[in-house]
VMD Tcl script that draws the C-alpha trace (Angstrom):
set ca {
  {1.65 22.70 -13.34}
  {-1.66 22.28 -13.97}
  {-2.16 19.92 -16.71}
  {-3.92 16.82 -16.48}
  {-1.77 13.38 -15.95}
  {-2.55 10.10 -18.32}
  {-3.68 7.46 -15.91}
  {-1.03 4.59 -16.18}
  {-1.43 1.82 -18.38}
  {-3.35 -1.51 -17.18}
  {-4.89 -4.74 -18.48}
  {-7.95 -6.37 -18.03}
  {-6.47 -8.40 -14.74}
  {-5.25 -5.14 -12.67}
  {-7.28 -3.93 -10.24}
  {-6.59 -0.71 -8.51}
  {-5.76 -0.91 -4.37}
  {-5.24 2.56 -2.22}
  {-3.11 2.31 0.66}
  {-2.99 4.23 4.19}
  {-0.22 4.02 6.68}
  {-0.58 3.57 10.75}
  {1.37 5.14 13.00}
  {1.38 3.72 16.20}
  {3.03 6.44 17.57}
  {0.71 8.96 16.80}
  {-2.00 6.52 16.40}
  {-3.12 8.12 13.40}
  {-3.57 7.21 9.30}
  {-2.57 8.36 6.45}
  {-2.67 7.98 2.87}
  {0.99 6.66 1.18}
  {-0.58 5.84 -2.45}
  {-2.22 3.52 -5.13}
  {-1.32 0.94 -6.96}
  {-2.91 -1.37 -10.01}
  {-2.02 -4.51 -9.37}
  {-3.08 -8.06 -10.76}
  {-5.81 -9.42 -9.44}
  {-4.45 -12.77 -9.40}
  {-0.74 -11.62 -7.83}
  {0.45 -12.09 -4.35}
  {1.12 -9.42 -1.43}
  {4.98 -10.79 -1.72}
  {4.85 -9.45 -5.16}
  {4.79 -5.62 -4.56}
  {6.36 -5.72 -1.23}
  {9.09 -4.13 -2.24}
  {6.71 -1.15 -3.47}
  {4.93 -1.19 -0.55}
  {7.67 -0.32 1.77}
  {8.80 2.17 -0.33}
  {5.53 4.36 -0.76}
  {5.84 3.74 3.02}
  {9.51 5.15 3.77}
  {10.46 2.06 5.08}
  {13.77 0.34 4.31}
  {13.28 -2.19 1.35}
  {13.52 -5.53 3.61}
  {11.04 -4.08 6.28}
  {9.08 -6.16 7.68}
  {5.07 -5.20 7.28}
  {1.77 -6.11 8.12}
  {-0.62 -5.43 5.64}
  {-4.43 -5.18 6.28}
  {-7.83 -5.27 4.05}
  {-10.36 -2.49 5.32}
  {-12.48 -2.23 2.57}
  {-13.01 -3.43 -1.10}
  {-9.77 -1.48 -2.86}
  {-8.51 0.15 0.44}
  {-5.19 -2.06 2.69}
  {-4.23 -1.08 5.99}
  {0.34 -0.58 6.25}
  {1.76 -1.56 9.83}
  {5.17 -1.86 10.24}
  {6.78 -4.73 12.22}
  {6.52 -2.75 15.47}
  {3.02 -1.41 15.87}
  {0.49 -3.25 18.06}
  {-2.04 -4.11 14.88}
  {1.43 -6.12 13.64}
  {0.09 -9.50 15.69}
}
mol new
graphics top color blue
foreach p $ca { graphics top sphere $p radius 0.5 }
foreach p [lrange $ca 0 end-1] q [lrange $ca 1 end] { graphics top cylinder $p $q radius 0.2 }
display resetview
């Protein structure tokens, strides 16, 4: 289908973050989604969100990393950026 898709609804205090995945297997990226968020929230606060867009089992532990204004890094508990 395609027709075009409203963008979801925000405030004034969201800000929108992409997200990529590591594999340290494969030792490659990729992209698992967006989110708007609020700007003045904490990581802990879409965790749950975060593993999910991720495949991981809700009470996975993760690493998350900033590479860029907007774009986080995903690591789960075993990959060698998780330090």
């Amino acid at each position: 289908d395609l027709c075009p898709i409203a963008p979801p609804e925000k405030t004034k205090d969201d800000i929108l973050l992409f997200f990529k995945l590591y594999d340290p297997e494969k030792e490659e990226l990729r992209y698992v989604g967006r989110l708007f968020v609020n700007s003045t929230g904490k990581p802990s606060e879409i965790l749950a969100r975060l593993n999910k867009m991720a495949r991981y089992d809700p009470d996975e532990e993760i690493g998350l990393y900033e590479k860029g204004k907007g774009l986080f890094l995903l690591a789960s508990s075993g990959s060698d950026l998780y330090e």
